[in-house]
BAFIVEX-45029 format. One record per residue (C-alpha): residue in three letters; x negated, y negated, z. Coordinates in pm, whole numbers, plus 50000, padded with zeros to 5 digits. Example, Ala and Ser with C-alpha at 12.3 -4.5 7.8 and 13.67 -1.06 7.14 Angstrom:
BEGIN
ALA	48770	50450	50780
SER	48633	50106	50714
//
This chain:
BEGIN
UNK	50920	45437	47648
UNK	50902	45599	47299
UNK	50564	45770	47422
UNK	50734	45915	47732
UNK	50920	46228	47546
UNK	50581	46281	47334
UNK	50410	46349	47694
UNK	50692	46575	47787
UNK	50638	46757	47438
UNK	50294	46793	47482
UNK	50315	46925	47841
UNK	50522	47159	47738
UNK	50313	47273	47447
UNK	49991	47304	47655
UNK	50210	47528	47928
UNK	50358	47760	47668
UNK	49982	47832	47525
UNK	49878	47866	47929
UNK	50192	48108	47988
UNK	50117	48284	47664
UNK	49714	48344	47702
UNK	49795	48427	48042
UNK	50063	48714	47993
UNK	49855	48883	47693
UNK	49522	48869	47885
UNK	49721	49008	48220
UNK	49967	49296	48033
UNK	49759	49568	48043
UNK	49639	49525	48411
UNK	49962	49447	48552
UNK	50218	49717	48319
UNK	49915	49977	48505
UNK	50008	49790	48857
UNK	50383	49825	48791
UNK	50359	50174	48727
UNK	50136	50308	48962
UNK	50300	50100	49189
UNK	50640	50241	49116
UNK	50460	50616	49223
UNK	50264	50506	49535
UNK	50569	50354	49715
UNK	50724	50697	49733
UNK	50349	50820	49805
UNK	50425	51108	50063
UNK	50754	51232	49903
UNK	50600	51251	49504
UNK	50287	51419	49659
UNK	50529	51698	49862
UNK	50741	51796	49452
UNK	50374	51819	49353
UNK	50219	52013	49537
UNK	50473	52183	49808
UNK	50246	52458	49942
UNK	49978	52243	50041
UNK	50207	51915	50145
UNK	50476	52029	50334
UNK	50625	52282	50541
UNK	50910	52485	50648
UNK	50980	52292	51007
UNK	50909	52014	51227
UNK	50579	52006	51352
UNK	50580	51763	51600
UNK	50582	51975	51911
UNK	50459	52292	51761
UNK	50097	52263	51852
UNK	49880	52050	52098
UNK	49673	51800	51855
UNK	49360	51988	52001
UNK	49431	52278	51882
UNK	49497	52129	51532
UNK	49161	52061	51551
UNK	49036	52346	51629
UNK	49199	52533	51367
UNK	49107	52301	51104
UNK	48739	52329	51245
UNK	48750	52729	51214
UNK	48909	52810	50911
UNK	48708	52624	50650
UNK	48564	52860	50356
UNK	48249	52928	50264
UNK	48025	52770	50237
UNK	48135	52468	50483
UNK	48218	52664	50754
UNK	47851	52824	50817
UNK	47666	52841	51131
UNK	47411	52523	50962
UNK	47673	52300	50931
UNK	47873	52066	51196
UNK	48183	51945	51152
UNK	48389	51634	51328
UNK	48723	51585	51306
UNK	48761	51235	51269
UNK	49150	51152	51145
UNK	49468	51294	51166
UNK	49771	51214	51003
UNK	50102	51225	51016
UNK	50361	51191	50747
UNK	50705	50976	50778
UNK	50937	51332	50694
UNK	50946	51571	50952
UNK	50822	51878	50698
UNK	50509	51717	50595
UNK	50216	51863	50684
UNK	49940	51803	50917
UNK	49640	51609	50776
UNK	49328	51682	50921
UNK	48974	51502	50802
UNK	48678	51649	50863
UNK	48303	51530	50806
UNK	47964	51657	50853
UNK	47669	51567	51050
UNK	47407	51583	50820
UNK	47629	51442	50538
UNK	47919	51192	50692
UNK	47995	51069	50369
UNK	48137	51377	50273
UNK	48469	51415	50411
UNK	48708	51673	50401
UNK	49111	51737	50406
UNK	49241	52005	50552
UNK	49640	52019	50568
UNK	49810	52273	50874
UNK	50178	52399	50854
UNK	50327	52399	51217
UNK	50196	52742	51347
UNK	49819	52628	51297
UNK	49749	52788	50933
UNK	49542	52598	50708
UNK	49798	52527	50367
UNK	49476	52443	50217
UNK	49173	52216	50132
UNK	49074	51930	49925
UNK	48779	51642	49923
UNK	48906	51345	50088
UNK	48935	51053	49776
UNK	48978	51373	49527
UNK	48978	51234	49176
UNK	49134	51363	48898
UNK	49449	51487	48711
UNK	49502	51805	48907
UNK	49841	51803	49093
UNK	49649	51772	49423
UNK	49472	51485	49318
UNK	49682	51290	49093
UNK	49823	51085	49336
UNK	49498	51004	49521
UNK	49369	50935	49161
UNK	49631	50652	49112
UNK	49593	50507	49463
UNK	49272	50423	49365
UNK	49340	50295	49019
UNK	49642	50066	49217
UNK	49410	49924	49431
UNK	49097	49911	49260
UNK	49063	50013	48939
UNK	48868	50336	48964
UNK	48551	50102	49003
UNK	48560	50019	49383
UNK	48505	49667	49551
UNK	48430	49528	49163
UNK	48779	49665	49083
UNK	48969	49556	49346
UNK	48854	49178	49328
UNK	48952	49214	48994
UNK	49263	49244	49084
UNK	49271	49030	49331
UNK	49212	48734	49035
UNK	49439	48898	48803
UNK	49739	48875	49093
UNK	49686	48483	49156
UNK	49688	48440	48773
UNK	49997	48635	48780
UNK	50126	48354	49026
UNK	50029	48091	48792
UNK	50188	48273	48489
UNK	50474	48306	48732
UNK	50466	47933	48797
UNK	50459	47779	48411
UNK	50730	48065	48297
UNK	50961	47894	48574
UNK	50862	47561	48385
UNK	50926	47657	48077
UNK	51243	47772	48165
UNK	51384	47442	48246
UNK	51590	47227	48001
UNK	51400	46948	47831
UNK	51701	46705	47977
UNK	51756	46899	48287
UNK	52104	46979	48395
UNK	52230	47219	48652
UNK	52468	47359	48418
UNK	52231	47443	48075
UNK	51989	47586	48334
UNK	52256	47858	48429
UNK	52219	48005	48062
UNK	51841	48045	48078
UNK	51969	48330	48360
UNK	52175	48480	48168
UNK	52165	48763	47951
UNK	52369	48823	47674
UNK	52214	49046	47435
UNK	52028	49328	47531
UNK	51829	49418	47267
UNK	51707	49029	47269
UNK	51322	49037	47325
UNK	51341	48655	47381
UNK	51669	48675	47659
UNK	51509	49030	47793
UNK	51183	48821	47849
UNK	51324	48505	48008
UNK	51609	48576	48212
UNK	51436	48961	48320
UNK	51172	48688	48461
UNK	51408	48425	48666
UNK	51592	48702	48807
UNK	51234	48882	48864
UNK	51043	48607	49005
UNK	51098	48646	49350
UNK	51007	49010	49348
UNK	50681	48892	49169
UNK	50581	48620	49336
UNK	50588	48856	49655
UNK	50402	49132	49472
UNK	50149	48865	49352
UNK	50097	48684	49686
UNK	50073	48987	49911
UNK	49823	49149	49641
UNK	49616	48819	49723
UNK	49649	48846	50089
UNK	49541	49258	50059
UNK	49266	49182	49874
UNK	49100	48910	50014
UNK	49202	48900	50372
UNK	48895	48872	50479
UNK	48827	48548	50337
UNK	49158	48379	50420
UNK	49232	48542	50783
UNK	48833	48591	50864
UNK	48681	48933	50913
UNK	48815	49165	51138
UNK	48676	49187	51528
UNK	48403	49417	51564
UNK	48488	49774	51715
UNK	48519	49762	52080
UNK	48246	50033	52234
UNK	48412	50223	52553
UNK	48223	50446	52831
UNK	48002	50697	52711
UNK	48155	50923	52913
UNK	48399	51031	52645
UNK	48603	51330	52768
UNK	48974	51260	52638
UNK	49081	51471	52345
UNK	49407	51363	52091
UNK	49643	51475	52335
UNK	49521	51296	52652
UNK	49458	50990	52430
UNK	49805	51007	52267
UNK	49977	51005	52622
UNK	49750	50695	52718
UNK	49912	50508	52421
UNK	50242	50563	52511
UNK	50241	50275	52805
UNK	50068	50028	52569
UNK	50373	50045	52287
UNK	50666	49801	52298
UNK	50946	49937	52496
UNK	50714	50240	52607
UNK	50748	50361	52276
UNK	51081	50363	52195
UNK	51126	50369	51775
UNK	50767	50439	51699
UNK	50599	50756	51566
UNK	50282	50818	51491
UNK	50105	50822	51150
UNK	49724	50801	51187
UNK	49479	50890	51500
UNK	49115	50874	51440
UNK	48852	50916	51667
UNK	48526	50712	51639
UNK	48246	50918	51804
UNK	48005	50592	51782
UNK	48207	50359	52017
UNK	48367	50623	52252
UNK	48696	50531	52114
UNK	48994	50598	51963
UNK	49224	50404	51676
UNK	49605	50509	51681
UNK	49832	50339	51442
UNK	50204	50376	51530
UNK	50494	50300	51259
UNK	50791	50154	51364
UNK	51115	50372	51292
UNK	51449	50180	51426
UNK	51714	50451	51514
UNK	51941	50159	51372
UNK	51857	49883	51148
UNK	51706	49751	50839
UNK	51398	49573	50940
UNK	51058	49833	51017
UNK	50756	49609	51205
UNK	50422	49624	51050
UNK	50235	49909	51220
UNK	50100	49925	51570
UNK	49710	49948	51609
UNK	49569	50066	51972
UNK	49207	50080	52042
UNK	49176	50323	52343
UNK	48876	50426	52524
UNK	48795	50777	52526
UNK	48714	50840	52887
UNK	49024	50698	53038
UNK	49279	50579	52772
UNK	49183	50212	52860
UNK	49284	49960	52658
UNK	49049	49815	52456
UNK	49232	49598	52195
UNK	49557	49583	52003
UNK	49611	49459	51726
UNK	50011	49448	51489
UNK	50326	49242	51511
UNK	50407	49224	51921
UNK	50244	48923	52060
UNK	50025	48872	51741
UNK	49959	48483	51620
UNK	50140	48370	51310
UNK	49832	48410	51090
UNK	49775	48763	51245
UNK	50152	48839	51191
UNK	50109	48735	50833
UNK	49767	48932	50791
UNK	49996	49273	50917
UNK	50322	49159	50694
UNK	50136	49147	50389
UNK	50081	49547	50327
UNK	50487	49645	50410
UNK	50611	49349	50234
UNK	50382	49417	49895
UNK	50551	49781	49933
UNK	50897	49744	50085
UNK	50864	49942	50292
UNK	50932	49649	50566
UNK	51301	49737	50517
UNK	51260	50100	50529
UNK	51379	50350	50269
UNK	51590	50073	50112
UNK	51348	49822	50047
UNK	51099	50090	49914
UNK	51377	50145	49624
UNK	51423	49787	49562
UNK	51004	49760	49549
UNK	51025	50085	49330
UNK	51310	49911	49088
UNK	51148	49553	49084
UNK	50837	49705	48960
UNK	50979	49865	48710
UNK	51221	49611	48575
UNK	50902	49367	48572
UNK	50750	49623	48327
UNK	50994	49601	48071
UNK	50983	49223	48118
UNK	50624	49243	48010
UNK	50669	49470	47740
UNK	50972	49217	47630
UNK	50731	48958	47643
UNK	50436	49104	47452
UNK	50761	49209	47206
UNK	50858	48873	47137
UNK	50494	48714	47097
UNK	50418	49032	46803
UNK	50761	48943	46660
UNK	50665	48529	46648
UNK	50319	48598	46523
UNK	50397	48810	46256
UNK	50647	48483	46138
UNK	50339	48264	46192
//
């Protein structure tokens, strides 16, 4: 018996030095996740204060201009040098933003060079607001927000970076896991639990540090497990189906396509707007991803994905949350759940406040270990 409570001591030793080693190897990486991802869930409204005259515009656009003409604007009014007679362009995306003043975005590659890609953005009337390289890095207002998009999800350093973080968010989970230990009494009761919750001094690293973490663990478990799911989807889920080829005979444009889609939509597309067509000239299709907007309500579906031919508007596969499998539901959930935006505008603030109260819980927690080594 007397050996029991020397176990339990030395448990709890081992998980403080696992909870400890974990949180100083993981601060640095996840106070950069926090606040990049405190930015990127207001994505389209920071990048519109940034840069307004290439972002948004004065009015609706939604039925100012056929999508083909879009297009064909973008197409035309590219400056030198990319809009010479030598060069080919194909508009491959376009994209929609969730307010109605945001402006069109059209991409654009080249023949000869598909790799390069271009973004052109159009106000309502068909005038090009202006130009920038699609995945523009840097620190220019333009490209700021691109630039931490790609540090949130991988680290400036591409597929390297973003399995990176894929390991650092399951360690987070198991951080996540012996903090909730260590939380517990050593002679558990209900009622000396409550005061590990509860904060009564806030200038207390220590209290900041352990209750900021109960109250913050739901929020970061979610962040943490749909992190994992993002990043290695492929490996829990399985890859994704190969594109489905339709007739070469390709002759529908955006707007023939976009009328075909309507019919495939829940409810004939009643509460769904569209954010992204793209049109893949190799399969003689086209990709349309819908976003569900509720005219009342708090819960948003994961997006919509058609696959449409491009000589009828067949369908050739869907793929979302309507008739989906469990796993597939999951596989969908994972992105608007990790961002909030699941319940809308209101759970993009909570997302947006979670990951910044988990920030000063790090910092608390890297506070109180510099405070207890200095004493050590």
């Amino acid at each position: 018996m007397s050996d029991f409570p020397m176990a339990a001591a030395t448990r709890r030793s081992m998980y403080q030095r696992i909870h400890r080693w974990l949180g100083l190897t993981l601060v640095v990486l996840l106070g950069a996740q926090c606040i990049t991802g405190t930015v990127l869930v207001f994505e389209e409204e920071i990048e519109c204060l940034l840069s307004p005259a290439l972002m948004c515009t004065e009015a609706p656009y939604r039925e100012a201009m056929p999508l083909d003409t879009v297009a064909l604007h973008a197409e035309a009014s590219l400056p030198a040098p990319a809009a010479t007679e030598s060069r080919q362009l194909d508009v491959t995306r376009l994209g929609f933003g969730l307010n109605e003043n945001a402006a069109i975005r059209v991409r654009m590659r080249e023949r000869e060079a598909p790799h390069a890609e271009i973004e052109a953005f159009l106000d309502p009337g068909g005038e090009v607001l202006g130009w920038r390289p699609h995945k523009s890095l840097g620190l220019s207002r333009s490209s700021i927000v691109p630039t931490l998009r790609e540090l949130h999800t991988k680290l400036l350093a591409g597929d390297i970076g973003k399995n990176v973080l894929g390991a650092v968010a399951f360690l987070w989970l198991l951080s996540g896991a012996t903090g909730f230990y260590l939380s517990l009494p050593r002679n558990f009761s209900w009622a000396r639990w409550r005061f590990a919750w509860t904060l009564r001094r806030l200038g207390s690293a220590y209290e900041l540090h352990r209750a900021g973490g109960l109250w913050l663990s739901g929020a970061a478990s979610i962040f943490a497990l749909t992190a994992v799911l993002l990043v290695f989807d492929d490996s829990i889920f399985g890859a994704p189906d190969k594109p489905v080829s339709g007739p070469a005979e390709a002759t529908l444009g955006f707007d023939d396509v976009l009328a075909a889609a309507a019919r495939h939509l829940p409810d004939n597309g009643k509460d769904y707007t569209l954010r992204e067509l793209r049109r893949d000239p190799q399969h003689h299709s086209y990709r349309l991803d819908f976003r569900h907007v509720p005219a009342g309500g708090l819960w948003h579906r994961p997006d919509e994905r058609l696959y449409l031919d491009a000589a009828e508007g067949a369908l050739l596969r869907r793929e979302g949350w309507v008739d989906a499998p469990p796993a597939e539901r999951l596989r969908h959930l994972a992105l608007p759940l990790h961002s909030g935006a699941v319940l809308g505008l209101p759970g993009r603030m909570a997302a947006s406040a979670a990951a910044l109260l988990l920030l000063v819980q790090l910092v608390a927690g890297f506070a109180l270990w510099r405070r207890r080594s200095a004493f050590s």
